[in-house]
C-alpha positions in Angstrom: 28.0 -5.1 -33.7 29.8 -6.6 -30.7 28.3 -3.8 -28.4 24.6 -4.9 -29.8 25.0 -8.5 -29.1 26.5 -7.7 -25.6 23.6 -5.3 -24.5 21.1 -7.8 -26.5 22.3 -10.1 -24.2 22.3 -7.9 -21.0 19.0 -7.8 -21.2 17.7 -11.1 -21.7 20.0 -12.6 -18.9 18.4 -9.4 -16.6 14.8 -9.9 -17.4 14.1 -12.3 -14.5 16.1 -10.0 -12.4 14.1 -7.1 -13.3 10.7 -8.4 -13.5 11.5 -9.9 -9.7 12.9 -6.4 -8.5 9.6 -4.9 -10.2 7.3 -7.4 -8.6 9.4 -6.9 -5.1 8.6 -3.3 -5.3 5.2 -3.5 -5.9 4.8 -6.2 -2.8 6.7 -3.7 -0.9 4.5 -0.8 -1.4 1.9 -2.8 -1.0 2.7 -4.0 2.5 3.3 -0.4 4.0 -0.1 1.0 2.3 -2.0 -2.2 4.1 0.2 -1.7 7.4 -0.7 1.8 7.2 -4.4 0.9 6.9 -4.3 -1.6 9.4 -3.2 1.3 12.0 -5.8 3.4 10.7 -8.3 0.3 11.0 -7.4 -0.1 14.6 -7.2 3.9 15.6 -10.8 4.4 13.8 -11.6 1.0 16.2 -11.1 2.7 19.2 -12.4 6.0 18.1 -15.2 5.5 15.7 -16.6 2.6 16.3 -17.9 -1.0 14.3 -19.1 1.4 11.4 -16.2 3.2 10.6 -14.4 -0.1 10.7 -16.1 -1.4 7.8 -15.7 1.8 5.9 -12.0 1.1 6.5 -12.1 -2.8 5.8 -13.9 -1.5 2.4 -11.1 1.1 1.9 -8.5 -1.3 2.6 -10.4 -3.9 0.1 -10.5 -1.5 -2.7 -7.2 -0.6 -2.2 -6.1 -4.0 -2.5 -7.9 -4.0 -5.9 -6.4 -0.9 -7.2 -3.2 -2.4 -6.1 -3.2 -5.8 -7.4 -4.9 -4.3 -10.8 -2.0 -1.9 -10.9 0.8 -4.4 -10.2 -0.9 -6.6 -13.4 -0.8 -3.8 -15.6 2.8 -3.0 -14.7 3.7 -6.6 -15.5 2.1 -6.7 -19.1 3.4 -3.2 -19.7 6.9 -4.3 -18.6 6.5 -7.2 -20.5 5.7 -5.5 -23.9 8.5 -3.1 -23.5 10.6 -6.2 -23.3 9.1 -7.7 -26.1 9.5 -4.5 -28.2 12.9 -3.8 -27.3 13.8 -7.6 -28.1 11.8 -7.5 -31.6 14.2 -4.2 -32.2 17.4 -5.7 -30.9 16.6 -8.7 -33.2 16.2 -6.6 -35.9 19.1 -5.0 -35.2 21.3 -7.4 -35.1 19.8 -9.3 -38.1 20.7 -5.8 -39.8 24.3 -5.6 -38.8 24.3 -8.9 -39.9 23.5 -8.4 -43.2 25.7 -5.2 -43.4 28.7 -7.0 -41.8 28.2 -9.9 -44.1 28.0 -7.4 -47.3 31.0 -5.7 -46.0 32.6 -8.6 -45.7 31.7 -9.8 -49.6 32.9 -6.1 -50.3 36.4 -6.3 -48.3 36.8 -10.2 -50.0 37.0 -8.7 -53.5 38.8 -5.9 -52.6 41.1 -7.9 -51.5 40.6 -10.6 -54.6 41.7 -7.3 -56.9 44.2 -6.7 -54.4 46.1 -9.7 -55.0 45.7 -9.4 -58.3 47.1 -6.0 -58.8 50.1 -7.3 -57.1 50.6 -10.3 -59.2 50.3 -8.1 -61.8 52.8 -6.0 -60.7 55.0 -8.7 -59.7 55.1 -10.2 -63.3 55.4 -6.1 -64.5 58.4 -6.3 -62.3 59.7 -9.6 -63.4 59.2 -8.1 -67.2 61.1 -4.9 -66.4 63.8 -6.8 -65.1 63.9 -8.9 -68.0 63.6 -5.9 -70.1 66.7 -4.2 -68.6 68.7 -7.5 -69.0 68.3 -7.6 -72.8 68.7 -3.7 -73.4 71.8 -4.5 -71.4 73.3 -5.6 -74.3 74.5 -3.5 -77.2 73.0 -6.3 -79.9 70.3 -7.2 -78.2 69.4 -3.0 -78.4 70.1 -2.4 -81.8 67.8 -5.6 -82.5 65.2 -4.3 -80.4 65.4 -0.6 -82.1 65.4 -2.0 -85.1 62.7 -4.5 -84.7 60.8 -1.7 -83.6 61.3 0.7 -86.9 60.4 -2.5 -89.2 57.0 -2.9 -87.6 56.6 0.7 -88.0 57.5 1.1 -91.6 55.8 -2.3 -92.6 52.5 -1.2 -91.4 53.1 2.5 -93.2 54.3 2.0 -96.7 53.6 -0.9 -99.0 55.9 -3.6 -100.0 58.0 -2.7 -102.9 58.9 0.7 -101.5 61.5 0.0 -98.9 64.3 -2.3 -98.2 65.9 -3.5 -94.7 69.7 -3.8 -94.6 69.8 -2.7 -98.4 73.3 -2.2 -99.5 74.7 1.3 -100.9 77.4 1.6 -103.5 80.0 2.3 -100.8 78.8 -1.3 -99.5 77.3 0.1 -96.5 73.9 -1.2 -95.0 71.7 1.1 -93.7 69.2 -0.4 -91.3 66.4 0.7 -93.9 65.9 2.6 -97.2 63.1 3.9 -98.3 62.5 4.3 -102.4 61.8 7.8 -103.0 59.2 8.8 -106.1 62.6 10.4 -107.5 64.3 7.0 -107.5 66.4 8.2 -104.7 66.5 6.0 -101.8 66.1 7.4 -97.8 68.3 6.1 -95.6 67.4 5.2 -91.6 69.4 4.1 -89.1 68.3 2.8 -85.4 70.6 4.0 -82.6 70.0 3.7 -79.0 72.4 5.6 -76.4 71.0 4.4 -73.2 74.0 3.7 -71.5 75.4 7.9 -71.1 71.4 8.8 -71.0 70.8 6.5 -67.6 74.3 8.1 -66.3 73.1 11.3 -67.5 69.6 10.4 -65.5 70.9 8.8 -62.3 73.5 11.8 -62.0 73.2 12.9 -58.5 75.9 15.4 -58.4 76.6 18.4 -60.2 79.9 16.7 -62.0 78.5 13.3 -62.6 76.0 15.0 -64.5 78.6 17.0 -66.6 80.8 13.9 -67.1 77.4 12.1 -68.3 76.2 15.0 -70.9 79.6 15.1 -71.9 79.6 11.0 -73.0 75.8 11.5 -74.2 77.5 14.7 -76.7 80.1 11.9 -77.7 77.9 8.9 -78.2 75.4 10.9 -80.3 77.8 12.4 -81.9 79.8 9.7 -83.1 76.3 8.4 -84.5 75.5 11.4 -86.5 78.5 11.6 -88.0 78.6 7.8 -88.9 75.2 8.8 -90.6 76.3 11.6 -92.4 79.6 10.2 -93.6 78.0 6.6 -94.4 74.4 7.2 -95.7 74.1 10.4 -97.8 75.4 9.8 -101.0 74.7 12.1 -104.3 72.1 11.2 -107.0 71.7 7.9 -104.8 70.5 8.8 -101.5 68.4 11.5 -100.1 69.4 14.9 -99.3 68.7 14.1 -95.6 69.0 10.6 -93.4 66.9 9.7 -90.3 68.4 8.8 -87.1 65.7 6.0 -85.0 66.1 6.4 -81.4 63.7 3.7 -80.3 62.4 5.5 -76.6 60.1 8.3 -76.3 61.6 9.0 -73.1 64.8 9.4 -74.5 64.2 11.2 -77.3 62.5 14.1 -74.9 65.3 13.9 -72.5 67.5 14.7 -75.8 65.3 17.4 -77.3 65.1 19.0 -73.8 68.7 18.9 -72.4 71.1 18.7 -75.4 69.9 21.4 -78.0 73.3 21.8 -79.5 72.8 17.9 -80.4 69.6 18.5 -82.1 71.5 21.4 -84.1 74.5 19.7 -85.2 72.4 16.7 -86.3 70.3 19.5 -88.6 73.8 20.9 -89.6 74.5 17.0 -90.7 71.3 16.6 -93.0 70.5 14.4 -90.0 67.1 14.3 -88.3 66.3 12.4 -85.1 63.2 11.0 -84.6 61.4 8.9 -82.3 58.6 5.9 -82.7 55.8 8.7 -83.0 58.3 11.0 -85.3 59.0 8.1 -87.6 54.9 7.4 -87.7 54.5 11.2 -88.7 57.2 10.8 -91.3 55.9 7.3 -93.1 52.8 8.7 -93.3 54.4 11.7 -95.0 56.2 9.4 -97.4 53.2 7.4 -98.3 51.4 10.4 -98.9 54.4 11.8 -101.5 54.2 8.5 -103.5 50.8 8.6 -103.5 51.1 12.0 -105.5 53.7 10.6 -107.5 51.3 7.3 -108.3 48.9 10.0 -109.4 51.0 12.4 -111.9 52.0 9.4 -113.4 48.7 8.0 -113.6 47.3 12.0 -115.1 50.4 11.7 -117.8 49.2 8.3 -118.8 45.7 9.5 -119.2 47.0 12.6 -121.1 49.1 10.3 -123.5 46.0 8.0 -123.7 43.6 10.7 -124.8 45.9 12.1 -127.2 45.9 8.5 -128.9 42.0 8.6 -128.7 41.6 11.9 -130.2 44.5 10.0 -133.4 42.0 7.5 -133.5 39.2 9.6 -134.0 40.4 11.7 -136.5 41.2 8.7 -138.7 37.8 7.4 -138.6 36.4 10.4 -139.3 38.5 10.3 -142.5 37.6 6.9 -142.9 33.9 8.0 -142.4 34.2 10.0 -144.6 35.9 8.1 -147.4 33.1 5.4 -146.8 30.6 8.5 -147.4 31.8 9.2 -150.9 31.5 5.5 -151.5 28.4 5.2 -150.5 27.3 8.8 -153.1 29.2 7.1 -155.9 27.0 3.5 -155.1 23.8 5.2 -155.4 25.1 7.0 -158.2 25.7 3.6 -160.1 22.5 2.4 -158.7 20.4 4.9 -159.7 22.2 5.0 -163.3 21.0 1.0 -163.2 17.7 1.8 -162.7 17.4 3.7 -165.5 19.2 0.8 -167.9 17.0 -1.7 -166.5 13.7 0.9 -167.2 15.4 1.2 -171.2 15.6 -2.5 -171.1 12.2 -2.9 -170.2 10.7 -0.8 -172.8 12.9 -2.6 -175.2 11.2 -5.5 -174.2 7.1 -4.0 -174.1 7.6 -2.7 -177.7 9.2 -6.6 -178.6 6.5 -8.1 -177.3 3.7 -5.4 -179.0 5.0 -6.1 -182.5 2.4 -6.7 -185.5 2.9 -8.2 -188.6 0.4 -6.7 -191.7 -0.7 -9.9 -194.1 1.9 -12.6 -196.0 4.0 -9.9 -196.4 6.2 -10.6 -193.1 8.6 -8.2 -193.1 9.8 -6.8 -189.4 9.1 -3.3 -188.5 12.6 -1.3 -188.7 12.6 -0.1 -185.2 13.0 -3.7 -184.0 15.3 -5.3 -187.2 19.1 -5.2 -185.6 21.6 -5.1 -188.4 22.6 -2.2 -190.8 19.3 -0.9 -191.7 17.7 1.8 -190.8 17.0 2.0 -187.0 14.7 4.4 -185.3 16.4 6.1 -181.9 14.7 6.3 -178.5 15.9 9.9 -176.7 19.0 9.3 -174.5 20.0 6.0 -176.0 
C-alpha cells in the first residue's frame, strides 16, 4: 500500500514535468520541420520562382495546422491518460484502504482472543498450581477423593441406600457402604497414591523408575490389604470391596504398568475402579435394587391376589346362602298369596249370605262353633 501511495504520488508531483517535456518536444519538432521548410522556401526562391513560393508558404501553413492540431490532441490525450490513471490510483488506494482497515479490525480481534486465551491460561495456570498445593497434602487428597465418590454415588442411587463413614462391627469406617437388596452392605474406600505415581512418572532413569514402581507396588499394596482385612466381613459385608482412585490418569497408568497390582487386588476380593468405573458400577447397583424393588413388589401382588381369590370364594358362598333365602322368601310369599286368596273367598261367601223368612237361622257353612261345618278343598 506504501508503494501505491508513493507511485500515486510520483505522478502527480511529475505531471507538470511531463506535460512541459511533451509540449517541449512537440515545439522542438516543430521548429526543425518549419526550419526545414524555410530552406526549402528559399531554395524553391531562387529556383522556381514567386509561384512555387506560395505553394511552399501554403505547405508550410498547412503544416503548421497539422502540427498545432496534433500538438492539441496530444495534450487532451495525455491529459485523459492522466485522468484515468489518477481515477485508478484513487481507486486503488481507496481499495487498500478498505482492505487494510478490515485487516486491521481482523488482526484487533485476533488479538482481543489472543489475550484472552492467555488470561485464560494464566488463571488455568494459577488453578493448576493451586490444585497441586492442596493434593499436596495427604488430607486435603483423601478429602478431595472422597468428595468426589459422594457426588458420584449421590447422583446414582437414592437416599436410603447408602451410608458415608458408616461404622462396621469391628468399628471400622469405610468411606461409604452401599445397602445391598440382600441386606449386606458394600464397602468403598477412596485412596489416592499420587506421591510414588509422579516419581513413577517423572523417572528419568532406568533405576529411578524401578525404585518408583517398587514404592507404587508398596503404597497400593498396603491399601488393598487394609481393604481386605478391614472391610469384608461375613454375612455383613459384600463378598467383594471397591477401591476409589479418584484420577483417570492414574488409574490407566495402573492398569497399564502394574498388572500384578490389578491381580493381587482380584486375589483380595478387591476391585479398583476409577470415577467412570464407579459410574458403571452405581448404575449397576441401582439397576439390582431395582429388580429387587420389583420381586418384592410381584410377591406382594401374588399374596394380594391370593387374598382376592379368599374373598371371592366367600361371597360366592355368601351369594349363595342369600340365594336360598331369597327361594325360601318366595316360597313363603307365594304360600301367602294363597292364604290371603282363602281369606278372600271367606269373605265373598260372608258377604253373599241369605236369610229365608222369620225363620233366621244361619246357613251351616258360615255358623263357627261345634256344628256341622261344610269344608272348602285344601283347607
Amino acid at each position: 500500500m506504501d508503494d501505491l501511495h508513493s507511485i500515486a504520488d510520483a505522478l502527480l508531483a511529475n505531471t507538470p514535468a511531463l506535460m512541459l517535456a511533451i509540449g517541449t518536444m512537440v515545439s522542438v519538432g516543430v521548429i526543425v520541420v518549419i526550419a526545414i521548410l524555410i530552406w526549402q522556401r528559399k531554395a524553391l526562391h531562387s529556383a522556381a520562382g514567386e509561384q512555387r513560393m506560395a505553394e511552399l508558404n501554403a505547405r508550410i501553413q498547412t503544416m503548421g495546422d497539422l502540427l498545432a492540431k496534433a500538438q492539441s490532441q496530444l495534450q487532451q490525450t495525455v491529459h485523459e491518460r492522466l485522468d484515468a490513471v489518477t481515477a485508478r490510483l484513487g481507486e486503488s488506494l481507496q481499495t487498500s484502504t478498505k482492505n487494510t482497515a478490515d485487516h486491521l479490525q481482523q488482526l484487533h480481534s485476533r488479538l482481543s482472543v489472543i489475550d484472552t486465551a492467555q488470561k485464560n491460561i494464566t488463571d488455568l495456570a494459577s488453578q493448576m498450581t493451586s490444585l497441586q498445593t492442596v493434593l499436596s497434602s495427604k488430607q486435603q487428597r483423601g478429602a478431595f477423593g472422597q468428595s468426589r465418590m459422594e457426588v458420584i454415588i449421590q447422583d446414582g442411587l437414592p437416599k436410603g441406600c447408602y451410608d458415608f463413614q458408616f461404622t462396621l462391627s469391628n468399628r471400622v469406617r469405610p468411606d461409604c457402604c452401599i445397602l445391598m437388596p440382600d441386606k449386606r452392605r458394600l464397602a468403598i474406600d477412596a485412596k489416592f497414591p499420587l506421591e510414588a505415581m509422579t516419581a513413577y512418572r517423572e523417572a528419568k532413569t532406568d533405576d529411578e523408575r524401578t525404585s518408583a514402581a517398587r514404592q507404587v507396588r508398596q503404597d497400593i499394596g498396603r491399601h488393598i490389604s487394609d481393604i481386605s482385612g478391614k472391610y469384608l466381613i461375613p454375612g455383613e459385608t459384600h463378598d467383594l470391596a471397591l477401591m476409589f482412585v479418584p484420577s483417570e490418569s492414574v488409574y490407566a497408568d495402573l492398569y497399564d504398568s502394574f498388572d500384578d497390582i490389578i491381580q493381587k487386588a482380584f486375589r483380595s476380593r478387591v476391585v479398583i475402579v476409577s470415577p467412570s468405573l464407579l459410574m458403571l458400577a452405581v448404575q449397576v447397583i441401582q439397576q439390582i435394587q431395582k429388580d429387587a424393588r420389583m420381586r418384592e413388589a410381584a410377591d406382594k401382588i401374588h399374596a394380594e391376589v391370593g387374598h382376592l381369590m379368599d374373598d371371592l370364594g366367600r361371597l360366592r358362598d355368601r351369594v349363595s346362602k342369600l340365594g336360598t333365602h331369597f327361594g325360601q322368601a318366595n316360597e313363603d310369599v307365594r304360600q301367602i298369596l294363597i292364604s290371603a286368596e282363602k281369606v278372600e273367598k271367606r269373605g265373598v261367601r260372608i258377604r253373599d249370605v241369605e236369610f229365608d223368612g222369620d225363620n233366621e237361622q244361619p246357613s251351616a257353612e258360615i255358623l263357627p262353633g261345634p256344628g256341622p261345618r261344610k269344608l272348602e278343598a285344601g283347607e
